[in-house]
C-alpha positions in Angstrom: 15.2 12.9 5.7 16.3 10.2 3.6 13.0 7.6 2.6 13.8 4.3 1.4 11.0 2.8 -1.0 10.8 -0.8 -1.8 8.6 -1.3 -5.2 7.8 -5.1 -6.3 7.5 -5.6 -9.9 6.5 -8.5 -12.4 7.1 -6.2 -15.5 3.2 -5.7 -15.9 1.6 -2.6 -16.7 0.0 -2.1 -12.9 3.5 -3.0 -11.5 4.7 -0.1 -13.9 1.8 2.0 -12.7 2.6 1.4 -9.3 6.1 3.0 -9.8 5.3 5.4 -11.6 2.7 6.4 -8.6 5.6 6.3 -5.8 8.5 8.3 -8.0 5.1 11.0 -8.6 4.3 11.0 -5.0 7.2 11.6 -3.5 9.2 13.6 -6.3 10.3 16.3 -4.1 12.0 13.9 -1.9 14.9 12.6 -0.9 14.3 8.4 -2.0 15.9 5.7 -2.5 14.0 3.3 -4.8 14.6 -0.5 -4.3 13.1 -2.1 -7.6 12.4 -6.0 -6.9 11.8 -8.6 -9.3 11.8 -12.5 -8.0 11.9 -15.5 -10.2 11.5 -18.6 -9.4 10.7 -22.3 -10.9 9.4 -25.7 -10.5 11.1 -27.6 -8.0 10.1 -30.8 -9.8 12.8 -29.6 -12.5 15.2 -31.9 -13.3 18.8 -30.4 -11.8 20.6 -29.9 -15.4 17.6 -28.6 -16.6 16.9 -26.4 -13.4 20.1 -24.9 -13.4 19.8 -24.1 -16.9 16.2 -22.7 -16.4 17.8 -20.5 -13.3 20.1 -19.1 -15.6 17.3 -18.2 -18.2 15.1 -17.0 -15.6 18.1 -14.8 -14.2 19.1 -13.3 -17.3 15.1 -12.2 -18.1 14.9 -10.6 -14.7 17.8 -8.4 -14.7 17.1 -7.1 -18.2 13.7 -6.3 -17.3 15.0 -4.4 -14.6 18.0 -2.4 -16.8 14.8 -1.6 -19.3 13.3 0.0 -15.8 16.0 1.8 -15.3 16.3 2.8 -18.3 13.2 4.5 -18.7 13.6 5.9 -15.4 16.4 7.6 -16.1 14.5 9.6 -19.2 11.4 10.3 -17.0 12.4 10.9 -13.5 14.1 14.3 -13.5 14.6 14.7 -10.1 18.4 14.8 -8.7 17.1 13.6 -4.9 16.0 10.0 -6.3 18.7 7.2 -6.7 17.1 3.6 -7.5 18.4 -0.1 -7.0 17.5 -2.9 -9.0 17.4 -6.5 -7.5 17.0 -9.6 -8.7 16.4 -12.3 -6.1 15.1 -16.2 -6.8 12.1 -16.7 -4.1 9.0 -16.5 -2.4 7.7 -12.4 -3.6 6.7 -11.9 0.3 9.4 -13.5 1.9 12.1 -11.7 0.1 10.1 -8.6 0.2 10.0 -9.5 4.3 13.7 -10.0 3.9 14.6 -6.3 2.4 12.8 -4.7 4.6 14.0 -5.6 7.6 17.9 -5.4 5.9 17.3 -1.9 4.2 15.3 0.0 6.8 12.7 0.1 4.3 9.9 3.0 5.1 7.2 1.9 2.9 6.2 -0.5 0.3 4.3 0.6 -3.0 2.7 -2.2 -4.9 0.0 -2.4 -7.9 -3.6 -4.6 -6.6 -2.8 -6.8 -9.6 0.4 -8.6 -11.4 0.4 -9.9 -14.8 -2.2 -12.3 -14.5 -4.8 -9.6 -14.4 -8.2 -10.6 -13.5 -11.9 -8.8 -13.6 -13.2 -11.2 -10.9 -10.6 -10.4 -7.9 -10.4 -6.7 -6.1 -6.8 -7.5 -5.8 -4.4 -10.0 -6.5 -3.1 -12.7 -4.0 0.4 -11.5 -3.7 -0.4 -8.1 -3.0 -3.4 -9.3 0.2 0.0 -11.4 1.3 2.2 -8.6 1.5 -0.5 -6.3 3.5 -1.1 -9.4 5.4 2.3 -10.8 6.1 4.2 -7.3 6.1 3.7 -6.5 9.7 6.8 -4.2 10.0 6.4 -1.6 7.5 3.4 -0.1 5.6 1.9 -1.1 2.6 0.2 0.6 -0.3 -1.0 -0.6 -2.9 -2.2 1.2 -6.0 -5.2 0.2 -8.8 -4.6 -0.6 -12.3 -7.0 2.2 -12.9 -5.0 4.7 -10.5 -3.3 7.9 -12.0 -1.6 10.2 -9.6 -3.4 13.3 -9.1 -3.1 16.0 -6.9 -3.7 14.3 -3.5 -6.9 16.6 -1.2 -8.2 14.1 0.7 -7.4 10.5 2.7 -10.0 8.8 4.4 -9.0 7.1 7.7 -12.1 4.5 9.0 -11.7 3.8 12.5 -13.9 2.8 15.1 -11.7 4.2 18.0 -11.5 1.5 20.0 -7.9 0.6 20.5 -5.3 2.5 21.7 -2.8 3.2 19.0 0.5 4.8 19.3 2.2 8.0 17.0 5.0 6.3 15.3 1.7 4.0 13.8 0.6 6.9 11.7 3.7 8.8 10.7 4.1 7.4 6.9 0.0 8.8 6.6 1.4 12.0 8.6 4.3 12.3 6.1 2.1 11.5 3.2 -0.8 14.6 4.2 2.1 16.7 4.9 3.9 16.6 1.9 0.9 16.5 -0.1 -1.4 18.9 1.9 -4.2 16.3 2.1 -6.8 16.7 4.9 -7.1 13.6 6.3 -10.8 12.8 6.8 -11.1 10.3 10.2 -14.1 8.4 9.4 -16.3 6.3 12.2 -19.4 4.1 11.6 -21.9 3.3 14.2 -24.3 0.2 13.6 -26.7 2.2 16.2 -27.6 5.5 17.3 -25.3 5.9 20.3 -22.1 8.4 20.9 -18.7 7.4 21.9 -17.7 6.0 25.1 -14.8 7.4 27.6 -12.2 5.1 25.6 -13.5 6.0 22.6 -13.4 9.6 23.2 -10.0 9.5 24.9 -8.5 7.6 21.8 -10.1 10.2 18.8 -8.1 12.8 21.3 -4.7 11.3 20.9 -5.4 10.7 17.4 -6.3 14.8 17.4 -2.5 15.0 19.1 -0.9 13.0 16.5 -2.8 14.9 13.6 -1.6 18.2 15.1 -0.4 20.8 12.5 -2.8 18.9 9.7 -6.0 19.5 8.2 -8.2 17.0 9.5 -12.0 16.6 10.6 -14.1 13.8 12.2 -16.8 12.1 10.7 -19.9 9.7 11.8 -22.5 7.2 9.6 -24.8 5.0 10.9 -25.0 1.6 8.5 -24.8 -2.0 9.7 -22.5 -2.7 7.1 -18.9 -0.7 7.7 -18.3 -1.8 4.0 -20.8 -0.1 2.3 -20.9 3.0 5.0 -17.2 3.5 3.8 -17.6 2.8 0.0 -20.3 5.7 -0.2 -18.0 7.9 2.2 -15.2 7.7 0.0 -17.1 7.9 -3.2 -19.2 11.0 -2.0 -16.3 13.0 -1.8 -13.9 11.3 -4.0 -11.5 11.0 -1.9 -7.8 10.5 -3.4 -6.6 7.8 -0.7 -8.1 5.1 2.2 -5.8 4.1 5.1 -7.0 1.4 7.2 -5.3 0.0 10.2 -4.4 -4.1 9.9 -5.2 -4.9 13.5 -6.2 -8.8 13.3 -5.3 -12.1 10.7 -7.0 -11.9 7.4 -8.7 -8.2 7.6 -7.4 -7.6 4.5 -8.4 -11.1 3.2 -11.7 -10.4 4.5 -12.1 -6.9 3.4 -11.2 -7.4 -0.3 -12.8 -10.7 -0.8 -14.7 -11.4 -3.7 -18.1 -11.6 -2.2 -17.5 -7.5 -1.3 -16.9 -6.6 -4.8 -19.9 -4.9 -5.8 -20.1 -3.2 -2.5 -16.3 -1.7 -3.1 -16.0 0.2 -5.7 -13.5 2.9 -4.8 -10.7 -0.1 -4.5 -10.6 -0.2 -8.2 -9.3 3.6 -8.4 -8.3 5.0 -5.3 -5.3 3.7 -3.4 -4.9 2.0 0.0 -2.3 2.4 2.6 -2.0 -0.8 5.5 -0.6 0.5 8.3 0.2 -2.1 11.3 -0.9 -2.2 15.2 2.6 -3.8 15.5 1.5 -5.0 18.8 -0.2 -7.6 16.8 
């Protein structure tokens, strides 16, 4: 099966990274890469001087991309991966939106952070957007810090309480099956008390859809899913975190500022949004 990949970049070292994480992680493959860069200027520019600054702006974009290429074709060796560049003059999300929906796109790999790195944020603006604003495809987005590595173990918080459906989970069931990973189905309870009949009946499909994989359930008990999932993660260093985006802003929420000392894994290990596209 053919996967088609779409990788944003602004020419920064995490965008780099970011690629070189997606190429690594699905190198026995058959992929096509769709490299993006979008440009864009002030729309206060005069209209000689805009079309002038287009130009320029054109011109830096596509030879940042043929130097991608370039390298790409020293360091990729493998004969199953064929990559596009494009070039596009835009909104990063919309057009990302755009080529998605046009090219079938299976998944989007993204770095946390662009060129205007910065200690103080978890993750760049453009990169909460795209989990955000993304709703038909999943997202991942890899660290600055990130390195590929063998892949043992993704960590999938849930707190069983909706009813989700197979075809939601088959980029994370692609992902543990090429890779081997067991994927480690986390819940945390604010209170001593078991599952209910929903809750029950929901881990068992998710037990279906995981059939064939190595995969175990887990329970914590914290107030504060956050931190319950920050130590899980760390406590076993885990290689990977996929969480469901069932609701506006979760991701917004979840890598706010005010949760950066509680989340330390996000600064190493990657994340995969998948979508409740019922939402």
């Amino acid at each position: 099966m053919k996967r088609r990949l779409l990788l944003p970049t602004d020419f920064s070292r995490n965008a780099q990274n970011a690629i070189d994480y997606a190429i690594n992680l699905f190198r026995d493959e058959v992929c096509e890469f769709y490299i993006l860069n979008t440009y864009s200027i002030e729309a206060y520019t005069m209209e000689l001087a805009l079309a002038r600054d287009l130009e320029e702006s054109k011109k830096k974009s596509i030879a940042g991309l043929s130097n991608i290429l370039e390298r790409l074709s020293v360091t990729d060796e493998s004969i199953n991966h064929k990559f596009h560049m494009v070039s596009e003059c835009g909104s990063l999300v919309d057009i990302m939106t755009d080529i998605v929906d046009k090219r079938d796109i299976d998944i989007v790999i993204m770095g946390t952070k662009g060129a205007t790195d910065s200690s103080i944020d978890i993750y760049g603006s453009q990169t909460v957007l795209a989990m955000e604003k993304i709703r038909n495809c999943p997202v991942m987005a890899i660290p600055s810090k990130a390195r590929f590595k063998e892949i043992k173990d993704i960590v999938f918080p849930t707190s069983y309480s909706l009813h989700y459906k197979k075809h939601d989970f088959q980029i994370l069931v692609d992902i543990a099956k090429i890779t081997k990973a067991a994927i480690s189905v986390l819940n945390v309870l604010d209170k001593d008390e078991g599952l209910d009949e929903d809750q029950l009946n929901n881990q068992n499909r998710l037990k279906d859809y995981f059939e064939g994989l190595q995969y175990s359930f887990h329970t914590l008990n914290n107030k504060n899913v956050q931190i319950a999932v920050n130590s899980f993660v760390e406590s076993r260093n885990s290689d990977m975190v996929v969480f469901i985006n069932k609701k506006h802003n979760f991701f917004r929420n979840l890598l706010s500022k005010t949760m950066a000392k509680n989340l330390g894994y996000h600064s190493v290990v990657p994340v995969l949004a998948l979508h409740d596209l019922r939402n």
